[in-house]
C-alpha positions as CSV (number, residue, x, y, z in Angstrom):
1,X,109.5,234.6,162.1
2,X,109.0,235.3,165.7
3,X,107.1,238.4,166.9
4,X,107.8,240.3,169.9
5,X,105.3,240.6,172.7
6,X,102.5,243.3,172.2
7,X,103.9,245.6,175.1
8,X,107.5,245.4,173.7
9,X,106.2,247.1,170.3
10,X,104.5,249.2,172.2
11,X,107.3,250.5,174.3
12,X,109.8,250.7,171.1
13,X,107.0,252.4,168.6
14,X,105.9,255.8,170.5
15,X,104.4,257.0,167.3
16,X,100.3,256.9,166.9
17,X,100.5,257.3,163.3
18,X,102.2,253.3,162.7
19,X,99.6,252.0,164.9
20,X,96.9,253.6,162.5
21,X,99.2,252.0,159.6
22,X,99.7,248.5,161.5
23,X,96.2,248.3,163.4
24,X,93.9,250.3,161.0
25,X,92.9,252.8,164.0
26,X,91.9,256.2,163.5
27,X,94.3,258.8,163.2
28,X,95.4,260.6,166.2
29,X,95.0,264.2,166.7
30,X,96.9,264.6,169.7
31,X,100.3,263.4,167.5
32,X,101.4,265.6,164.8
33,X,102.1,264.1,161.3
34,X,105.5,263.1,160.3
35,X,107.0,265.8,157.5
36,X,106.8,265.0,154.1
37,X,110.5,265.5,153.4
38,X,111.7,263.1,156.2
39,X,112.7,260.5,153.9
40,X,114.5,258.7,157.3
41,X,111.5,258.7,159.3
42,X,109.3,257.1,156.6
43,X,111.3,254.3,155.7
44,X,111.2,253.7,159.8
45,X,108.0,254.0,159.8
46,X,107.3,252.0,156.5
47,X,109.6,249.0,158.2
48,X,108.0,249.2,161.5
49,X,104.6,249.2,159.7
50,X,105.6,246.2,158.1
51,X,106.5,244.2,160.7
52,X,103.4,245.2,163.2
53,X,101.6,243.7,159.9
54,X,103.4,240.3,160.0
55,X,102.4,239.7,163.3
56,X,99.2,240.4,163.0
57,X,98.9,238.0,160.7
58,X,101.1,235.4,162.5
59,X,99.3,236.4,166.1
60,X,95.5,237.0,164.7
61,X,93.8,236.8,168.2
62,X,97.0,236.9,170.3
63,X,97.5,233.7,170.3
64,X,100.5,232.3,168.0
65,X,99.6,229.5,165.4
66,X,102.6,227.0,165.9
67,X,100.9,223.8,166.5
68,X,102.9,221.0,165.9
69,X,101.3,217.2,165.8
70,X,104.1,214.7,166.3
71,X,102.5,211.2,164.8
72,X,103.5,207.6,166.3
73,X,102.0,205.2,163.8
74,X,101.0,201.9,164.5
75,X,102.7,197.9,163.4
76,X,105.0,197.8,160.2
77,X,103.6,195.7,157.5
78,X,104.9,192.1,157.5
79,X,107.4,190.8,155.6
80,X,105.6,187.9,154.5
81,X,102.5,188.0,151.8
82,X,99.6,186.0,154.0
83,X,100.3,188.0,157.0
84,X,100.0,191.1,154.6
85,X,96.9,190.3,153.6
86,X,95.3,190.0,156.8
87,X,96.5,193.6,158.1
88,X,98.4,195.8,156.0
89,X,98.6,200.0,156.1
90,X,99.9,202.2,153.7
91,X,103.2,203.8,155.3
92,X,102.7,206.8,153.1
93,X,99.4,207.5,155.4
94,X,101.4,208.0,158.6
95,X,101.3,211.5,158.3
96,X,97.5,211.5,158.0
97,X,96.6,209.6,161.0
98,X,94.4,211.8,163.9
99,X,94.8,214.8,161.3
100,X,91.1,215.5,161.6
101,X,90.8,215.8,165.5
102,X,93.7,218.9,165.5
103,X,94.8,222.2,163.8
104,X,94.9,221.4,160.4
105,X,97.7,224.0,160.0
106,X,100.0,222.2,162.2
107,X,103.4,221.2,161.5
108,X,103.3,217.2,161.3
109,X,106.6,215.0,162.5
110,X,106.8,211.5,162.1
111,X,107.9,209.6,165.3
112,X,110.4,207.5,163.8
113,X,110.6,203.9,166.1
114,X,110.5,200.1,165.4
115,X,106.9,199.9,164.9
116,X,107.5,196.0,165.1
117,X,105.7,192.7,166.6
118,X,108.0,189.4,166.8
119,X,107.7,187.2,164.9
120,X,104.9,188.8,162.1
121,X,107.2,191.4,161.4
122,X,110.3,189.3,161.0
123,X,111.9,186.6,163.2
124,X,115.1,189.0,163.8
125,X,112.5,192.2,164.5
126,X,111.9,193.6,167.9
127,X,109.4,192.5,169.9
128,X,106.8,195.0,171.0
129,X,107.7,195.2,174.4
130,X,110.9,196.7,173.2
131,X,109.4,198.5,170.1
132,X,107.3,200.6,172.5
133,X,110.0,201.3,174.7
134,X,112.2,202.6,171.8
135,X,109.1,204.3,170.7
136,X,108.4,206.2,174.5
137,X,112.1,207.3,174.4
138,X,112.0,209.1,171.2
139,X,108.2,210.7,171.5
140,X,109.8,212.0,174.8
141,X,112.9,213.8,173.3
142,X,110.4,214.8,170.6
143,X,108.2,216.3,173.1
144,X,110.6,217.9,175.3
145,X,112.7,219.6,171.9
146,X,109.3,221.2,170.6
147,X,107.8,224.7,171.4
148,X,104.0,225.5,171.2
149,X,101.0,223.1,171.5
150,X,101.5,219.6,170.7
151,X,98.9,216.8,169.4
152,X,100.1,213.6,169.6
153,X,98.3,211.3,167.6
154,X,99.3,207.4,167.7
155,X,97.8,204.5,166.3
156,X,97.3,200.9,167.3
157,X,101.0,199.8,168.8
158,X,101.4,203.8,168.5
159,X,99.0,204.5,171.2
160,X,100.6,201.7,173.2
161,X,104.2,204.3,173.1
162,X,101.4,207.6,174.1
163,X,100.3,205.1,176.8
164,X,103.8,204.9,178.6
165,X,104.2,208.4,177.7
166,X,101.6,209.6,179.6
167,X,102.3,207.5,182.7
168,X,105.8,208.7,181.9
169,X,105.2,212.6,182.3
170,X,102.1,211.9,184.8
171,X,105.2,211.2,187.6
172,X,107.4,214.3,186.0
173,X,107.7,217.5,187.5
174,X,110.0,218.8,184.4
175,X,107.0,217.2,182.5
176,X,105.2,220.2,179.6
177,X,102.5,222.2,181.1
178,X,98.7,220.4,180.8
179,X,97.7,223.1,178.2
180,X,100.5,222.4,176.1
181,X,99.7,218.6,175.1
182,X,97.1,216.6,173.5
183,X,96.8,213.2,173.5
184,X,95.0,211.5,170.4
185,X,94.4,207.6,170.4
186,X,93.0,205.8,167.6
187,X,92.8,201.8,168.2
188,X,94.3,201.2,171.7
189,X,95.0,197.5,172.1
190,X,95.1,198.3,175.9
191,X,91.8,198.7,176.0
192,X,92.0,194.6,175.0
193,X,94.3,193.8,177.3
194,X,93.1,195.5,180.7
195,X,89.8,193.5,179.7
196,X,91.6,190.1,179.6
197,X,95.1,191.1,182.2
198,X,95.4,193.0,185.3
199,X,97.4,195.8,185.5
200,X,101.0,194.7,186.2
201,X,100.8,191.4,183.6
202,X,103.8,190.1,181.6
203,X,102.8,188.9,178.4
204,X,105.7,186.6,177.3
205,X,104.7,186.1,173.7
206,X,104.4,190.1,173.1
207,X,107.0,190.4,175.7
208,X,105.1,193.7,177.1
209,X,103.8,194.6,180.4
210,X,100.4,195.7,181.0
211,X,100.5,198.8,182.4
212,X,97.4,200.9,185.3
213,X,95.4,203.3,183.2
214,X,97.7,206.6,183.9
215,X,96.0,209.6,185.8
216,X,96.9,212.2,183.1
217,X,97.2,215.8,183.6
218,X,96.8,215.9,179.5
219,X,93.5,216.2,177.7
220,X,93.2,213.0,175.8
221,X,91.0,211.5,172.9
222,X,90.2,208.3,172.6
223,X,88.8,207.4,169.0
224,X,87.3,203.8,169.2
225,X,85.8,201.3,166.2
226,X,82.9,199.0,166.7
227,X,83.5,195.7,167.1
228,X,87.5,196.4,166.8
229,X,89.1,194.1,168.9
230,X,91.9,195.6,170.1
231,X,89.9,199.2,171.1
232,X,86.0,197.4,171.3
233,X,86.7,193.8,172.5
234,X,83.3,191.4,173.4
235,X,82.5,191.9,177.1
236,X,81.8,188.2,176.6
237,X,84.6,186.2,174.4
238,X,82.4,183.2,175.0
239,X,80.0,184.3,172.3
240,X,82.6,183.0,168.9
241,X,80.1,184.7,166.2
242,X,81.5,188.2,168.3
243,X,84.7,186.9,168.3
244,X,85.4,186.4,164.4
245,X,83.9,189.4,163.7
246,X,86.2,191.2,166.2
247,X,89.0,189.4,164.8
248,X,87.8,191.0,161.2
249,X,87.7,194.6,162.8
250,X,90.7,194.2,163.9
251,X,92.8,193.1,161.0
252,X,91.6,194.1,158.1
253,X,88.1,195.9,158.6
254,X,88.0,199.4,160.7
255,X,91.0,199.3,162.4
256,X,93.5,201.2,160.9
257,X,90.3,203.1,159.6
258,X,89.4,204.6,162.8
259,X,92.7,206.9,162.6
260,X,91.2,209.0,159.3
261,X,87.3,209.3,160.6
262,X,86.0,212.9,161.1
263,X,84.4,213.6,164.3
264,X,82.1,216.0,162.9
265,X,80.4,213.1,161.2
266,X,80.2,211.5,164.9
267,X,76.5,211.6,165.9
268,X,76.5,213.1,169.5
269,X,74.9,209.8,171.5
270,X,78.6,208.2,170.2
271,X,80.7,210.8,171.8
272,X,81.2,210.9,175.8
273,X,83.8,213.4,177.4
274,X,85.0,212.5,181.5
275,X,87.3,214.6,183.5
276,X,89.7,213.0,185.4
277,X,90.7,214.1,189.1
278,X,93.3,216.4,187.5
279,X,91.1,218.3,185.5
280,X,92.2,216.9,182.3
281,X,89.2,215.6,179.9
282,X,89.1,212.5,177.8
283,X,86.7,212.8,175.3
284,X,85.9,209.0,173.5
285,X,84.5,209.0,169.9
286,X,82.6,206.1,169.0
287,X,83.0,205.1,165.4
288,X,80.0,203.1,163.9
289,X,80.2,200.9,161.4
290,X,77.3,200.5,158.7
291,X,77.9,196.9,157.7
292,X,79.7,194.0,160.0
293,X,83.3,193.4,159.2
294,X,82.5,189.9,159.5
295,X,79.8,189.9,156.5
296,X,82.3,192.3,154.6
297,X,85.1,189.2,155.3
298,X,82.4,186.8,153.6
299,X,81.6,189.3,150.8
300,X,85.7,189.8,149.9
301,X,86.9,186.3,150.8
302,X,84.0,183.6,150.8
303,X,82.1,184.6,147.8
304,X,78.8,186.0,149.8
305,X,77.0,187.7,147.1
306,X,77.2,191.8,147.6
307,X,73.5,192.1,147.0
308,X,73.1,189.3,150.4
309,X,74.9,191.1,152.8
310,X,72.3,193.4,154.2
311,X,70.4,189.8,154.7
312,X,73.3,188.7,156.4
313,X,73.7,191.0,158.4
314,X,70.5,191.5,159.6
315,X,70.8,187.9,160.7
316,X,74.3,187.8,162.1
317,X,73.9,191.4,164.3
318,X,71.9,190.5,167.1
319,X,73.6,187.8,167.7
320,X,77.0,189.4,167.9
321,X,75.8,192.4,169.5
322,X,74.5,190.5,172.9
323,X,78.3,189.9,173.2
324,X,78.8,193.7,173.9
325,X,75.7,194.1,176.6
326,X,76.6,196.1,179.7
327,X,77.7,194.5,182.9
328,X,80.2,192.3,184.0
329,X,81.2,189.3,181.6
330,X,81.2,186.1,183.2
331,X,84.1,183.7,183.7
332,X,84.5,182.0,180.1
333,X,85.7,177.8,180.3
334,X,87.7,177.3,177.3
335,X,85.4,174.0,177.3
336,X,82.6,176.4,177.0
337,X,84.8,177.8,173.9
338,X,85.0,174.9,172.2
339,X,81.2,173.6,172.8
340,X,80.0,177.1,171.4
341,X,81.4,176.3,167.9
342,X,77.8,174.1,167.9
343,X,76.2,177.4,167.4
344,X,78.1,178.5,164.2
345,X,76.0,176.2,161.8
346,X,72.8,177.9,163.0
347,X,73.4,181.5,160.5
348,X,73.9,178.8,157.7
349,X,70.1,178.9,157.2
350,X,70.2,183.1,157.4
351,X,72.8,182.9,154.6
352,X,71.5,180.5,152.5
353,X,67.9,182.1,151.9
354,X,70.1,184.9,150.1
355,X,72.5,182.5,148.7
356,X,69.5,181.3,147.0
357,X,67.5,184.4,146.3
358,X,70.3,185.5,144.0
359,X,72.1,182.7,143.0
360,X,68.9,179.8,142.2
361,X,68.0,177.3,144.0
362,X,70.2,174.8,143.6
363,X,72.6,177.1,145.7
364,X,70.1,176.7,148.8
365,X,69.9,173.3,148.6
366,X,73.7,172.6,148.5
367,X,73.8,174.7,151.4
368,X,71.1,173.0,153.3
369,X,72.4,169.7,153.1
370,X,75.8,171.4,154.1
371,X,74.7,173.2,156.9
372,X,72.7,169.6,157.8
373,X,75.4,167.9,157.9
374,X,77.7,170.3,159.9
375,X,75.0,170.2,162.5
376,X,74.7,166.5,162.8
377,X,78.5,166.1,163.1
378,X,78.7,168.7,165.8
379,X,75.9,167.0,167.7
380,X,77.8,164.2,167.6
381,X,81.1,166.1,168.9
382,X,81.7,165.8,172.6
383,X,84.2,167.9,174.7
384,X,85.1,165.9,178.1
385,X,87.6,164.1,179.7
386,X,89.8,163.5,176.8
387,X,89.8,167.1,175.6
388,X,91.4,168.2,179.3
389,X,95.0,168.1,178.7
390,X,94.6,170.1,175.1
391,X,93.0,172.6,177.6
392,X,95.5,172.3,179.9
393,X,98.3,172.9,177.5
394,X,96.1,176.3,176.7
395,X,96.0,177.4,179.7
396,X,99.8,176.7,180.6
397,X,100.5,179.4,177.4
398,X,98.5,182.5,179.5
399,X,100.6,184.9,181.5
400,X,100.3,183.9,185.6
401,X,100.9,187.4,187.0
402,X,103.5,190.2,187.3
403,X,107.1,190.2,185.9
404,X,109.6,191.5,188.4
């Protein structure tokens, strides 16, 4: 139902006694009262009572409750089992994802699009270049065939489709009015990919261009998880402890999670609002994370002992968190790479007090003499001159600059 402006009821209803009816005012003096035998005028009055009480209820305030949130969701599950069990979402969920940052009374639409990633989600699926493109093109005609406010809430390769779209309507002058969209990003993989491309980068193997950060006339929020990779990648990549555990975020471990936290449970040092030079806001919601991904990894897959993980972790957490210290991140080697695997045998000793601790001794002993040995071979492991054209070969797979 769609109510008439205020002033239009106004001008058709002349008669004080329905706005006492409709409004609850007082009764007016000045306006005689209708006759009792008009039986016309009181179903007109009756009907136009009604009414002026349905859009109360539809207007409250003045201001008319039509939100609608149109949802782009992130990757399709892969059609094969080992790649399933490293990242997998629930495609019953979609309609979930952001519905904690906007009106929970609005109208949620699915953005139907590929959702694909050659070749994880099948060797004759899309690649993501074009799933995104597909993906813009329909958010657009979705945007552009809706009334009201809009949130638009995308996840992972979703947000990569409200990326384009924002750069999209950032250059449109038929583009919605700034009050009338909301942009809502859970798990941006740009944020991965401006730290390791500049702007303007082909990436063959994900056939997608990296695109500038758009300056959006649209209020946008950006919800982030620690140590994700794609939305929280290591400011230093050389630091491989960081890097697993990033990798664990990523796939299976706070990702997709990211898209169903409540930012009312978001402590206010996590959550940091800029304005742009148009006056829009991005506000960024830091999602913390109690225990590492990595030490849940080695709790679900290796056999770590639940009660050892806060041991673990407390061991493993500094060292992965001087990979996210402020300040420019120095060049990384891939030599440097491959040497700092000498370093993964040192949390050995940190997990095999636990190991031991809950499991007897003869647990710590194994994995003493384990960890021993690991570090004597990689002493003994040397990366020089015949390691060079490995690295090479490496280094010919990265993207060399813009497509054209």
């Amino acid at each position: 139902m769609k109510c008439p402006g205020v002033s239009d009821c106004v001008a058709t209803v002349r008669h004080d006694n329905v706005f006492a009816i409709a409004a609850g005012l007082r009764w007016s003096a000045a306006v005689p009262p209708l006759h009792k035998g008009d039986a016309v005028t009181k179903l007109l009055v009756g009907a136009i009572a009604g009414g002026m009480l349905a859009c109360a209820a539809i207007l409250g305030d003045g201001i008319a409750s039509a939100d609608t949130a149109l949802i782009v969701p992130g990757t399709a599950p892969s059609p094969y089992g080992p790649l399933r069990s490293l990242y997998h979402f629930n495609p019953a969920m979609q309609p979930q994802i952001g519905a904690n940052y906007y009106n929970p009374t609005a109208t949620r639409h699915v953005v139907s699009y590929p959702g694909s990633f050659w070749p994880v989600t099948g060797l004759n699926s899309p690649t993501v270049g074009s799933s995104v493109s597909a993906g813009t093109n329909n958010l657009d005609a979705a945007i552009r065939s809706t009334d009201g406010p809009i949130f638009v809430a995308g996840l992972s390769q979703g947000t990569l489709v409200l990326d384009r779209e924002q750069a999209r309507l950032a250059n449109d002058p038929t583009a919605p009015p700034p009050g009338q969209l909301t942009f809502i990003k859970a798990g941006d993989p740009n944020n991965l990919l401006w730290r390791a491309f500049r702007p303007g980068t082909h990436v063959p193997i994900i056939d997608y261009t990296v695109p500038a950060p758009a300056e959006s006339q649209y209020d946008t929020i950006n919800i982030v998880g620690q140590y994700d990779i794609f939305s929280d990648p290591p400011n230093r990549p050389g630091n491989l402890l960081a890097d697993l555990n990033a990798i664990a975020a990523g796939g299976y471990y706070g990702h997709s999670a990211t898209a169903f936290s409540d930012p009312a449970r978001v402590a206010p040092r996590d959550i940091t609002t800029t304005t742009n030079s148009l006056g829009a806001t991005t506000t960024t919601y830091f999602i913390r994370t109690d225990q590492l991904p990595l030490v849940r990894a080695l709790v679900d897959m290796a056999g770590l002992p639940p009660q050892a993980a806060g041991t673990v972790d407390a061991a493993l957490r500094p060292i992965i968190d001087r990979a996210y210290q402020p300040g420019p991140a120095p060049a990384v080697n891939p030599r440097d790479l491959v040497q700092g695997i000498r370093g993964i045998p040192a949390i050995a000793p940190a997990i095999a007090i636990p190991i031991g601790s809950t499991t007897g001794a003869s647990a710590a002993t194994s994995t003493a003499a384990a960890t021993a040995a690991a570090t004597n071979a990689l002493r003994g492991a040397n990366v020089g001159p015949g390691a060079n054209k490995a690295l090479s070969m490496v280094r010919g797979l990265l993207p060399k600059g813009k497509k054209h």
